[in-house]
C-alpha positions in Angstrom: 1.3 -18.0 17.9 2.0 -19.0 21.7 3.3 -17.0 24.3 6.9 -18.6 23.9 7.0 -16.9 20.9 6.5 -14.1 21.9 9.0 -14.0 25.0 11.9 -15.2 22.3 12.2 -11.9 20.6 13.9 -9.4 23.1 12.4 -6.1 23.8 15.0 -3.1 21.9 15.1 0.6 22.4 13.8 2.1 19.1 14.0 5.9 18.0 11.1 8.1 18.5 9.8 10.8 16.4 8.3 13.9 18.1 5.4 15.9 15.8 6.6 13.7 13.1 4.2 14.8 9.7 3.0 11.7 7.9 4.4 13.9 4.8 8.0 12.3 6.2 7.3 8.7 4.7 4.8 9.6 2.6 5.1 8.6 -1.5 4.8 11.8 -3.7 1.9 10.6 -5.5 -0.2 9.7 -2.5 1.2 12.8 -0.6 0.3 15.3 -3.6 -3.2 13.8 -3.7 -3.8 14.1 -0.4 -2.0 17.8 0.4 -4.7 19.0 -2.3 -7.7 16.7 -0.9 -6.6 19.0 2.6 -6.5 22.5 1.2 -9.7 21.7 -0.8 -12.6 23.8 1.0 -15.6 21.9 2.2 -14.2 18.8 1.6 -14.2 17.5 5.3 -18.2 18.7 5.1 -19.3 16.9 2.0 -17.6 13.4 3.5 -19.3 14.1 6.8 -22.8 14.7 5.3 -21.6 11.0 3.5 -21.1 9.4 6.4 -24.8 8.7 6.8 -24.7 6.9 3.8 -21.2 4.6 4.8 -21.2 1.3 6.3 -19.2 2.4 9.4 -21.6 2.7 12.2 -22.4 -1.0 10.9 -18.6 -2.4 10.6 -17.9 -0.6 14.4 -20.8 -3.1 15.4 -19.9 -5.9 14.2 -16.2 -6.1 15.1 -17.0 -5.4 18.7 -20.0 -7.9 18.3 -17.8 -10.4 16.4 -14.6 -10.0 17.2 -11.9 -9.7 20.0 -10.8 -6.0 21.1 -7.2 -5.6 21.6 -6.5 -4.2 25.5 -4.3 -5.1 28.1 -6.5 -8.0 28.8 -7.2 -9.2 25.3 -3.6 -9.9 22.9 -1.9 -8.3 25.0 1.3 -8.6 22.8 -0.8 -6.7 20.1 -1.7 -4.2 22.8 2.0 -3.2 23.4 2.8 -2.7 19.6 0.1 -1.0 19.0 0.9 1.5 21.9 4.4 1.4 21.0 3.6 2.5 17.1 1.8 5.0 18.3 4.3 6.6 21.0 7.0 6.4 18.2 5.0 8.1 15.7 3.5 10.3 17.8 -0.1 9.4 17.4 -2.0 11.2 20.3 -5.1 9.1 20.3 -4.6 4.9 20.0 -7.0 3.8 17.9 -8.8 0.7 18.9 -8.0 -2.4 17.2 -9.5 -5.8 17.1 -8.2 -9.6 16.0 -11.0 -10.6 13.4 -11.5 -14.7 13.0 -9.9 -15.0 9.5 -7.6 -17.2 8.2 -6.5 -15.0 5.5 -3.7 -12.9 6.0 -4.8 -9.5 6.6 -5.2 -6.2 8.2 -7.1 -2.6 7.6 -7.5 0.8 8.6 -11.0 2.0 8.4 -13.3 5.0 10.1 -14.9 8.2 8.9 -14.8 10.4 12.3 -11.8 7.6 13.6 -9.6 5.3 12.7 -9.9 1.7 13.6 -7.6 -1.0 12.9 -8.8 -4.8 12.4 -5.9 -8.0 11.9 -6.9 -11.0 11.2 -6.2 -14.3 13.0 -4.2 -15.2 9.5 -1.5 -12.4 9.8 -1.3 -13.1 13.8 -0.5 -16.7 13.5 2.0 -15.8 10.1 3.6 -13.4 11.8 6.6 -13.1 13.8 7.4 -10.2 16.7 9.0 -8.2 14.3 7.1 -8.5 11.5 4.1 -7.6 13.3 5.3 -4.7 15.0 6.1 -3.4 11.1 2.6 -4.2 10.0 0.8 -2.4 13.6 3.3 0.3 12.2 1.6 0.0 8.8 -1.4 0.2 9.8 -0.6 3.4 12.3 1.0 4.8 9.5 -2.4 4.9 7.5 -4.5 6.5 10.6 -1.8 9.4 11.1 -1.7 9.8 6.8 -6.0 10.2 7.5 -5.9 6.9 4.8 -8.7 5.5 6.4 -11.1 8.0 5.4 -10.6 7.7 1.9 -10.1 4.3 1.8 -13.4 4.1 3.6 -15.0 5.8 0.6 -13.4 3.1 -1.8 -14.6 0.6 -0.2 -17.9 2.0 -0.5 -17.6 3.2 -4.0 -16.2 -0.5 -4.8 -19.5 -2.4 -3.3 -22.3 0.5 -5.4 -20.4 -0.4 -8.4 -21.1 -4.1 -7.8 -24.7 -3.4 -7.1 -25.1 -1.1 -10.0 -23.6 -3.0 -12.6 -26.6 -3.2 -14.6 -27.0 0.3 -14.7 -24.1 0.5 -18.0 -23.7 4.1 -17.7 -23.9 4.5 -13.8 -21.5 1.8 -13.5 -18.4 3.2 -16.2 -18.9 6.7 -13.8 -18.6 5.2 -10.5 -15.7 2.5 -12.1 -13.5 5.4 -13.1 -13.4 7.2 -9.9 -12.8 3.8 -8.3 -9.7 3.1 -10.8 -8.3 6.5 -9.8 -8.7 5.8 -6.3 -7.0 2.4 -6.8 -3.7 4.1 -8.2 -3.9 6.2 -5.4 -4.6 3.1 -2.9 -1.6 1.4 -4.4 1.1 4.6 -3.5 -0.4 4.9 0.0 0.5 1.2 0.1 4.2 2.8 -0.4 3.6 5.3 2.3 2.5 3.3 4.8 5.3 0.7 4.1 7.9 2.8 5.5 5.5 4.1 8.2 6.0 0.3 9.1 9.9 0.6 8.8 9.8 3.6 10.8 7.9 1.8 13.5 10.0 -1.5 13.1 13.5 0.0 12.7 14.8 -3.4 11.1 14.2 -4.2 7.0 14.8 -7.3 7.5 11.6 -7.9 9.5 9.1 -5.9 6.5 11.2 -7.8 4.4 10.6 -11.5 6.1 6.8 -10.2 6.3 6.3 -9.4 2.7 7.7 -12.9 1.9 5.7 -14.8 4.0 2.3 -12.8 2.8 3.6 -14.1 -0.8 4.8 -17.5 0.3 3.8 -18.6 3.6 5.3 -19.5 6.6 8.0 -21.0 4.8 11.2 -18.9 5.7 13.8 -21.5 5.7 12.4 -21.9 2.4 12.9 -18.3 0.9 15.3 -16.1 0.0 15.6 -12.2 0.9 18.1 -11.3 -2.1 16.2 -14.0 -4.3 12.9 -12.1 -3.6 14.2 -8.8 -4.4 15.3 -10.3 -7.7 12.4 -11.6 -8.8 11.1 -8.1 -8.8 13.4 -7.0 -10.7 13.2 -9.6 -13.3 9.1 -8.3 -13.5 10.2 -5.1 -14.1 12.6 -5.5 -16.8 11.4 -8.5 -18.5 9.4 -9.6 -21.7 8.3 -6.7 -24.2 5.8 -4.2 -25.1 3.0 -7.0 -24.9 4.7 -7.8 -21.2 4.4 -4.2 -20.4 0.9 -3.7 -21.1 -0.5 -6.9 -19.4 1.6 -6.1 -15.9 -0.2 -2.8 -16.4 -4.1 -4.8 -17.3 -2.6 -7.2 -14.1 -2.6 -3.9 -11.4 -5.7 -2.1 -12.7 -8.0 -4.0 -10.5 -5.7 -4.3 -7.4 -5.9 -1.9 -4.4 -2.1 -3.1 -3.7 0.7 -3.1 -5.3 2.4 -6.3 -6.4 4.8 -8.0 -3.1 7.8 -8.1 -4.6 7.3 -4.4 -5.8 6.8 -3.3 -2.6 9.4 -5.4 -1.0 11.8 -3.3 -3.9 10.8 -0.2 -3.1 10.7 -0.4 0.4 14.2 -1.3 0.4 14.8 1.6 -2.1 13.5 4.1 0.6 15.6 3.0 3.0 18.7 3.5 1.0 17.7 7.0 0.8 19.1 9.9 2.0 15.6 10.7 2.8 15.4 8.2 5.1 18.4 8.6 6.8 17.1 12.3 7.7 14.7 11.0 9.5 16.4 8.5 11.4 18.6 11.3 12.3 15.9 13.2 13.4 15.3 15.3 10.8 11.9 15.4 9.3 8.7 17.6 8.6 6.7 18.6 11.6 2.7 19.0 12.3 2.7 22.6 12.3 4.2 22.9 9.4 1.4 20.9 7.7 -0.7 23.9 7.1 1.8 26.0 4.9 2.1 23.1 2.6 2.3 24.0 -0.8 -0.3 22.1 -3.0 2.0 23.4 -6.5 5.1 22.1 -4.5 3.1 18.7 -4.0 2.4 18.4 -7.4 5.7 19.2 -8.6 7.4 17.1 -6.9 5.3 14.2 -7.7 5.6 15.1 -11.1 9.5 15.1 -10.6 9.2 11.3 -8.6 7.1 9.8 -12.1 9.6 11.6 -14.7 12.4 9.8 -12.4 10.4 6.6 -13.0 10.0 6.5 -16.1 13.8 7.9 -16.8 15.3 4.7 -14.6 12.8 2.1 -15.4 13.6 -1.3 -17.1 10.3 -1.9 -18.4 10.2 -1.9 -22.2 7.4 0.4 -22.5 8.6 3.1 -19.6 11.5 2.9 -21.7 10.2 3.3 -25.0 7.9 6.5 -22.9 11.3 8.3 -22.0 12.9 7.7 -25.7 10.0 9.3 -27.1 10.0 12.0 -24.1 14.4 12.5 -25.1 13.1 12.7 -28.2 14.2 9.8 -30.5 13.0 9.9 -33.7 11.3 6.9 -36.1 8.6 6.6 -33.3 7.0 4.1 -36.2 9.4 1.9 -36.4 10.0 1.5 -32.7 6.5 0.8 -32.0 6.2 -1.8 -35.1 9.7 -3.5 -33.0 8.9 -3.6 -29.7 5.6 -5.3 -30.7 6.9 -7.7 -33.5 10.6 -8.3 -31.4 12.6 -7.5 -34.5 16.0 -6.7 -34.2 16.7 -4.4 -30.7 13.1 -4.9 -29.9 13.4 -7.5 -27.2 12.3 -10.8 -26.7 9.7 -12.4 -29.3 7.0 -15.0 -29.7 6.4 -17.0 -26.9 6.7 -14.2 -24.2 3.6 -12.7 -25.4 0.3 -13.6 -22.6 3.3 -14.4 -19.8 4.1 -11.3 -18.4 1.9 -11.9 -15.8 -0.8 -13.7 -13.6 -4.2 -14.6 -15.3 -6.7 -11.8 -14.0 -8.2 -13.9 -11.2 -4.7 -14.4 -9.6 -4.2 -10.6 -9.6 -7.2 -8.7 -8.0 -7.6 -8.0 -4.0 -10.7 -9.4 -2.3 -11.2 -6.5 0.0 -9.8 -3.2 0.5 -7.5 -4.0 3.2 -4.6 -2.6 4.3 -1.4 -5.7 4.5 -2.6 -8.2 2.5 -2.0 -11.2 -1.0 -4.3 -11.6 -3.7 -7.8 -12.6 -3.0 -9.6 -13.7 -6.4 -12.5 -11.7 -6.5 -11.9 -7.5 -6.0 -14.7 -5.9 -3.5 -16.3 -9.2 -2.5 -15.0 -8.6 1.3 -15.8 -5.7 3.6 -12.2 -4.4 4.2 -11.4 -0.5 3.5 
């Protein structure tokens, strides 16, 4: 990206948000988990005694052996976004951040004791002013969440598994708590989505950089309103056998599908939820501590029942019949799978739901990123 580029976007006064608590933009389900994760006693001590076993003292050295330290003599342009993020969302300390030589799209939030953030020269070159500022907003939006401590430990948790693979038993135990951690991953995904939105203060920007991490540089090739309907067409499409194999696709993936998160970023921002904020109106700091970890809970109960309740997807559907209580469970089951009368589309659909499995996984643990085909093989968080 030249300097030219950079001078062509004009500077704009965006809103700021004082004390702003990450529980403003969080997702329920990432905000539950984390609320309890906080009230949990002894829980910062046990990861601290960890830390000895983590790979961050080793990834610090070798992005400031390696790589190029953002500053105000180094990507300067990076320098100001990433300052600007932080004076919007109120982050007191910048963490540092460094351009890593990689030509795939990508960026992360890692760091036990702090936060750093790491681009690559893939996203820098992709992106636009705009766009960028939304992802440095992203990846703000993780560090003021405290995302990058617990994405440090799946990242961790991800490369033992690898290596004890032959161990059967060693590897199902470590494999579980890594699949819970994904679902997890995936709604801080959410969260720090409309961190970046926050920061950005223009959809269409997270929505231009969500197509381009899908389809490349290629805007005047793409479609905003075509985008947004393709993920609605994945959500309401095929049948029971659909369902499950979108749901086989995502296990693996720390991230959630791009046109997903392109839908439900826009969903946010349609929110009154949203709009409280913009109008300054949104949880503060000090109220963090009187939190209620039931009240969490709940309401991330409330968000999946809401889910499932205005889903299209044939099986979330076929979940909130049998939670209404519709009767001949039996014979529902026996049509959704077979496509017989009212049980959607048959034959051919089955197997096409979705992306073969090596199309679907993430190569690292990153933080703004497109499928990789091998999950854990990079050193992201």
């Amino acid at each position: 990206m030249t300097d030219a580029s950079h001078e062509s976007v004009p500077s704009r006064h965006r809103k700021r948000f004082p004390d702003i608590s990450s529980r403003a933009y969080e997702h329920p389900a990432d905000r539950s988990a984390l609320v309890a994760l906080r009230k949990l006693s002894g829980f910062d001590t046990v990861f601290k005694a960890l830390s000895g076993l983590l790979p961050e003292r080793s990834l610090r050295l070798l992005f400031l052996s390696d790589s190029v330290r953002v500053s105000d003599a180094q990507f300067t342009h990076l320098n100001d976004m990433l300052r600007d993020a932080c004076y919007i969302l109120d982050l007191k300390k910048v963490p540092p951040m460094y351009v890593n030589q990689d030509p795939q799209p990508n960026a992360m939030c890692i760091g036990l004791d702090e936060p750093i953030i790491v681009v690559t020269t893939g996203l820098v070159e992709l992106l636009d002013e705009e766009e960028m500022q939304a992802v440095v907003g992203h990846e703000v939006g993780h560090a003021l969440s405290g995302h990058a401590v617990y994405r440090t430990i799946l990242l961790f948790l991800t490369n033992l598994a690898l290596k004890v693979a032959w161990i059967p038993l060693g590897n199902v135990a470590i494999m579980a708590i890594v699949t819970a951690l994904r679902e997890w991953f995936r709604k801080s995904e959410l969260s720090a989505d409309r961190a970046g939105l926050l920061v950005g203060q223009d959809l269409r920007a997270s929505m231009r950089g969500l197509m381009k991490i899908a389809g490349g540089n290629h805007l005047h090739e793409m479609n905003v309103d075509a985008f947004l309907a393709q993920a609605d067409e994945y959500e309401k499409g095929g049948d029971l056998r659909d369902s499950v194999l979108k749901i086989l696709n995502v296990l693996p993936r720390t991230h959630p599908f791009t046109t997903v998160r392109a839908a439900e970023l826009k969903k946010w921002s349609e929110t009154r939820d949203y709009q409280r904020i913009m109008d300054g109106h949104y949880p503060k700091r000090d109220e963090d501590k009187d939190t209620s970890v039931t009240d969490s809970f709940r309401e991330s109960a409330s968000h999946y029942a809401d889910t499932v309740r205005t889903s299209k997807d044939p099986l979330m559907k076929l979940v909130g019949d049998i939670a209404g209580g519709a009767g001949d469970l039996g014979g529902k089951l026996r049509d959704k799978f077979t496509g017989a009368a009212g049980g959607g589309a048959a034959g051919g659909g089955a197997g096409k739901g979705g992306a073969p499995a090596s199309d679907t996984t993430d190569g690292s643990e990153g933080t703004w990123r497109r499928p990789d085909p091998e999950e854990g093989s990079g050193s992201g968080s």
